[in-house]
C-alpha positions as CSV (number, residue, x, y, z in Angstrom):
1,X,-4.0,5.9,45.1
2,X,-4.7,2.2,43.8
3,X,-7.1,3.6,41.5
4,X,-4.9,6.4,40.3
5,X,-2.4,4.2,39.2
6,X,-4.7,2.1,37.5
7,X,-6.3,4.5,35.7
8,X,-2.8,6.3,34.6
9,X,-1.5,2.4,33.9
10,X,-4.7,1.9,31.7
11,X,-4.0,5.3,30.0
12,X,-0.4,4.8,29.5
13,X,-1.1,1.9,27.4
14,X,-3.4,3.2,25.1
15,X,-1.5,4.9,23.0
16,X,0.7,2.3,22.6
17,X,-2.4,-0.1,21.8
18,X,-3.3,2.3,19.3
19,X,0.1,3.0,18.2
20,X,0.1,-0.8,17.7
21,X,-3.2,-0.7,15.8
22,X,-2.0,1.9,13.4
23,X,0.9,0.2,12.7
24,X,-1.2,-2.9,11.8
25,X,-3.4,-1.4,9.6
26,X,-0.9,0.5,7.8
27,X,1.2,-2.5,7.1
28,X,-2.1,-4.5,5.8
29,X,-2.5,-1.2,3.4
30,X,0.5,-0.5,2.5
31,X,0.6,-3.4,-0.5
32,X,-2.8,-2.0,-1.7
33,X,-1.1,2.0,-1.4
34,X,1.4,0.8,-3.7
35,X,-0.4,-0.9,-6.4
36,X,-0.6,1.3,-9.4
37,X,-3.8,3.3,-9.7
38,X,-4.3,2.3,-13.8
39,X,-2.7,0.4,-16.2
40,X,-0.1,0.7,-18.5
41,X,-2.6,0.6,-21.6
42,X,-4.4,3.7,-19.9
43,X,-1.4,5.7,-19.0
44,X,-0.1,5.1,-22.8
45,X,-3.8,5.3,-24.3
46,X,-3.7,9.1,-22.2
47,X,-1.7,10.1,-25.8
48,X,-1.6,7.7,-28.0
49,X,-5.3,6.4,-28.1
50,X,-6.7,3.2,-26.4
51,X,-7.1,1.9,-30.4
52,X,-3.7,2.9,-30.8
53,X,-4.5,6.2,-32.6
54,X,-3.5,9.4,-31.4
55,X,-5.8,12.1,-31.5
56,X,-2.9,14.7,-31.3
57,X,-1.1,15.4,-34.9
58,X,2.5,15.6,-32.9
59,X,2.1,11.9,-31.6
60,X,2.4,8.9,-33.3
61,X,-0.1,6.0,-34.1
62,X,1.2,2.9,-32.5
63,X,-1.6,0.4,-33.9
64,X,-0.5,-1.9,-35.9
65,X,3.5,-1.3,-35.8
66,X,5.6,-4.0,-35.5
67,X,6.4,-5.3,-32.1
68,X,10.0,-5.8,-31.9
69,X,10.0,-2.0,-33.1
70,X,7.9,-1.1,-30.4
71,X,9.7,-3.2,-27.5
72,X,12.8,-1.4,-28.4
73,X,11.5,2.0,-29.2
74,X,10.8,2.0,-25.5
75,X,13.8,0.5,-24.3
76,X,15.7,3.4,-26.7
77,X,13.3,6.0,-24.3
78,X,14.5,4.5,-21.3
79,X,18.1,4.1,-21.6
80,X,17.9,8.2,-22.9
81,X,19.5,7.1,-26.6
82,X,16.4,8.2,-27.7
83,X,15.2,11.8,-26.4
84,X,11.9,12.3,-25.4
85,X,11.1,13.6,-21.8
86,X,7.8,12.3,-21.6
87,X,8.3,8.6,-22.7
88,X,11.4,8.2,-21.1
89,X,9.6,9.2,-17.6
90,X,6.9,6.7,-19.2
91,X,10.1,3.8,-19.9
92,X,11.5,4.2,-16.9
93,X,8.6,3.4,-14.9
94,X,7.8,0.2,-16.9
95,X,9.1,-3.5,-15.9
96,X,10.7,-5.3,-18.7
97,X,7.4,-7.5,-19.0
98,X,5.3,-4.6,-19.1
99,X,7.1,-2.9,-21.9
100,X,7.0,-6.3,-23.9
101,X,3.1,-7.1,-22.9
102,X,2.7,-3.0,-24.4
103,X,4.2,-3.8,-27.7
104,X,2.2,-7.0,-27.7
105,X,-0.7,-4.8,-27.3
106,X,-0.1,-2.2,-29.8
107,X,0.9,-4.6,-32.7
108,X,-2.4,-6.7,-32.1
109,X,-3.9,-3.5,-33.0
110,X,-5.5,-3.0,-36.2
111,X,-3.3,-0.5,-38.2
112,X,-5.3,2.8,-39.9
């Protein structure tokens, strides 16, 4: 009976030892889960070009433009005063310094 109870004692706490474990491991992964798979350059650079020229007619060049035009372009697209369902999805899931660091990036651009 001693052995019984040992066995079903060491049993019962495996799954909590592994339930532990899991837990571990997800909470050491989950930073790394939430980082963003790509950049904001290559989300944008998706449409408008990573030189800042769009390949698609309907979309506009940003190379070149003038930064405080882009910076609130995009806060325009965010806020929804300026409609646009794909860049305000885009706005929306940008920080503040993001949006500033892509209108840095896009103005540093040589223009066509």
């Amino acid at each position: 009976m001693t052995d019984r109870m040992s066995n079903y004692r060491r049993c019962g706490q495996r799954p909590a030892r592994r339930a532990a474990l899991a837990l571990a491991v997800w909470l050491v992964a989950a930073p790394a889960l939430a980082e963003p798979r790509t950049s904001t350059i290559e989300d944008c650079a998706r449409c408008h070009g990573e030189d800042g020229i769009a390949r698609d007619t309907e979309v506009p060049h940003l190379a070149g433009q003038n930064e405080r035009y882009l910076y609130n372009q995009m806060l325009a697209f965010r806020s929804g005063r300026r409609a646009h369902k794909e860049m305000r999805y885009m706005a929306r899931a940008m920080s503040l310094q993001e949006i500033a660091a892509l209108a840095a990036y896009y103005a540093a651009l040589p223009p066509r």
